[in-house]
C-alpha positions in Angstrom: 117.7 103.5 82.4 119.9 105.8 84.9 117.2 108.2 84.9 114.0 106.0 85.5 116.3 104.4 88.3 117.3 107.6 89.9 113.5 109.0 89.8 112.4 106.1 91.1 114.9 106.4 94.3 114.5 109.7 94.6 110.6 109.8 94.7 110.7 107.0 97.2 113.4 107.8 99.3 111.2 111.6 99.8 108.4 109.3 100.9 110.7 107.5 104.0 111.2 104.3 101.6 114.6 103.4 101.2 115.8 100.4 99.4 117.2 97.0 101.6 119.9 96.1 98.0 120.0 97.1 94.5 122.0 95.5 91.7 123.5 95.9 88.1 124.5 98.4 85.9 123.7 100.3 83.2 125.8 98.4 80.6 124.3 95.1 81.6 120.8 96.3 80.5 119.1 95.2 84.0 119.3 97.4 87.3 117.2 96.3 90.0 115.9 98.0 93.4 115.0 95.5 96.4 112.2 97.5 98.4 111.5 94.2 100.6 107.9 93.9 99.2 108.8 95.0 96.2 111.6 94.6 93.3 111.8 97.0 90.6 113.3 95.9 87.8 114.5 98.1 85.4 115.0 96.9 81.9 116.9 98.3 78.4 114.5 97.5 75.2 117.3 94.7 74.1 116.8 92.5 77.5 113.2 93.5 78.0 112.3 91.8 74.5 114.5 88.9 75.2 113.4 88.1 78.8 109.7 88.8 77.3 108.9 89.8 80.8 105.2 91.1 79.8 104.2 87.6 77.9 105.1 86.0 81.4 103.4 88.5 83.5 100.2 88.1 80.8 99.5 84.7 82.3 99.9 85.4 85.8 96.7 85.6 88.2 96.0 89.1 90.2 96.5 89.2 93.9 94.4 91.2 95.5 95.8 92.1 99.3 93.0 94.0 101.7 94.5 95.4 104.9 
């Protein structure tokens, strides 16, 4: 999880993207990275298949933004 967190950071921060907050640790099995647009949340396997995060997402209805 660390090291999906720190590549993620690190490939944004090159781009000029830094993050506004980020929260949790390692041992709680959820870190999260507040880009202002977007949140990446970072999940172990034990609180991905308990949250069931892709069975909510599975319903949800695509947003398509043109600029």
């Amino acid at each position: 999880m660390h090291a999906v967190y720190d590549e993620i950071a690190k490939s944004l921060k090159r781009e000029g993207i830094l993050p506004h907050h980020h929260e949790g640790e390692v041992d709680s099995g959820w870190l999260l990275i507040d880009y202002g647009e977007i949140i990446v949340h970072i999940f172990s396997l034990a609180e991905r298949q308990y949250y069931q995060m892709d069975r909510l997402w599975e319903q949800a209805n695509p947003v398509v933004r043109i600029q």
